[in-house]
Structure formats: structure tokens, C-alpha cells
C-alpha positions as CSV (number, residue, x, y, z in Angstrom):
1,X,107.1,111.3,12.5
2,X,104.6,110.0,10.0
3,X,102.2,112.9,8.7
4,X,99.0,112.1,7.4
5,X,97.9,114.4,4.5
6,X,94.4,115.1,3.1
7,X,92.8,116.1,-0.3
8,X,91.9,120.1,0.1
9,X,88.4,118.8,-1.5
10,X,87.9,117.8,2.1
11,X,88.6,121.4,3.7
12,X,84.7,122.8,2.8
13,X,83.7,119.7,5.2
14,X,86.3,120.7,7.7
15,X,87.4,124.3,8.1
16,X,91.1,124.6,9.2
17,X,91.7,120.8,7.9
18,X,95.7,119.9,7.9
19,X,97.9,117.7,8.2
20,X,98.4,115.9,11.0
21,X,101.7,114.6,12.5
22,X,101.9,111.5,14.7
23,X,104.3,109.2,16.5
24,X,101.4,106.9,15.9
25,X,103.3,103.6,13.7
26,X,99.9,102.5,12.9
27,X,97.7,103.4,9.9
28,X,94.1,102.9,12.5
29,X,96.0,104.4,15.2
30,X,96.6,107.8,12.6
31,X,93.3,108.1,11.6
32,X,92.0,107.7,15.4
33,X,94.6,110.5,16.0
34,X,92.8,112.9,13.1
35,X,89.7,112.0,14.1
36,X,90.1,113.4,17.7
37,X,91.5,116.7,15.9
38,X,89.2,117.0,13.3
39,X,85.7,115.3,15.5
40,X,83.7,112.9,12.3
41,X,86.5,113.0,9.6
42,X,87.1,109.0,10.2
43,X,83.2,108.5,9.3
44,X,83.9,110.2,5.9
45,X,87.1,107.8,5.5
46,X,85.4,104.5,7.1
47,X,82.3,103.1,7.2
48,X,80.2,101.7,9.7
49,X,82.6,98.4,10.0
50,X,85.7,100.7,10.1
51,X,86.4,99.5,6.4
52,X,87.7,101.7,3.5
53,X,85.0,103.7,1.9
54,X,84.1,103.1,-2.0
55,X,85.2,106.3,-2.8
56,X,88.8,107.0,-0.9
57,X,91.9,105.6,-0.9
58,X,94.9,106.1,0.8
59,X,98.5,106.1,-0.6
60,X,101.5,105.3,1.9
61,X,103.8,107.1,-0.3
62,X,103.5,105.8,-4.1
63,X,101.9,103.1,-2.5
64,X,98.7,102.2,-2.1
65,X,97.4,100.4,0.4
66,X,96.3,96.9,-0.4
67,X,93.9,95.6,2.2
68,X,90.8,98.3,2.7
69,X,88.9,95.9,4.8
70,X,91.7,95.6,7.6
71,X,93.6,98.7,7.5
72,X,97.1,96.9,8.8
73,X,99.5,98.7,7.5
74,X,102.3,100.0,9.7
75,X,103.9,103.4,9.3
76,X,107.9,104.3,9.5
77,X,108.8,107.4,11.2
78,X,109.3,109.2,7.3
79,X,106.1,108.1,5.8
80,X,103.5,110.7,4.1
81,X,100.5,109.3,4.3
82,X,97.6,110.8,1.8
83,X,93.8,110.3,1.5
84,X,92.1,111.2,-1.2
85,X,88.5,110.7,-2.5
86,X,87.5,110.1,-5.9
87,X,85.7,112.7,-8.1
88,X,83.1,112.5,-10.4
89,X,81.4,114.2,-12.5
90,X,80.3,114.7,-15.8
């Protein structure tokens, strides 16, 4: 099953945050499946036209996904799937 993996930045926000498994093979149907386990986690990864925030990304693997607008990417049963948020600071 695919698992979707998150940044521990992201457990002050939400408490008990891990990751989730799915037989979902999409990468919109996994993040609809977090969001129902962890209620307002897909507003922090998309914005108001379901799009890829400025400041995440997500890595299938090594990979990274290439179309942030769309999300189409399609998930095999062994795939890790990680989002992450960039840091700044000074």
C-alpha cells in the first residue's frame, strides 16, 4: 500500500500526525484520505484551487513531483510518498 509520510514540523499543527497508509493509487485521492484523518491538513498542503502551496512539496520517492497545479500523479502499491514544507529563517 502507498503510505504518505509527513515533515514532524507539521505535528505542533496536528497532535498525533502519522503516516497514513492507503490502497488509494492516486496522489488527490491520498491527500483526501489524510485529510479525513487529520480534518484541515489538505488546506495547509493546497490552496484554495486545490493547487500545490508555495511553500511544500511532495517527493514520490526521490522524485518530485512535476506538475503542482494538477496533482496527477499515480501511486504503485510500494510508493512512500513525503510532504514537506520549506523553512526559513534567518
Amino acid at each position: 500500500m502507498p503510505v504518505l509520510k509527513f515533515t514532524r514540523n507539521l505535528e505542533r499543527f496536528y497532535p498525533g500526525l502519522e503516516p497514513v497508509e492507503s490502497s488509494k493509487t492516486s496522489l488527490q485521492e491520498l491527500i483526501n484520505e489524510a485529510n479525513d484523518k487529520f480534518p484541515g491538513i489538505k488546506d495547509y498542503i493546497l490552496d484554495e484551487h486545490s493547487r500545490l502551496r508555495k511553500h511544500v512539496q511532495i517527493f514520490i520517492g526521490n522524485r518530485m513531483i512535476h506538475d503542482r497545479n494538477r496533482l496527477p500523479d499515480n501511486l504503485n502499491p510500494d510508493d512512500e510518498v513525503y510532504i514537506m514544507q520549506a523553512l526559513s529563517g534567518g
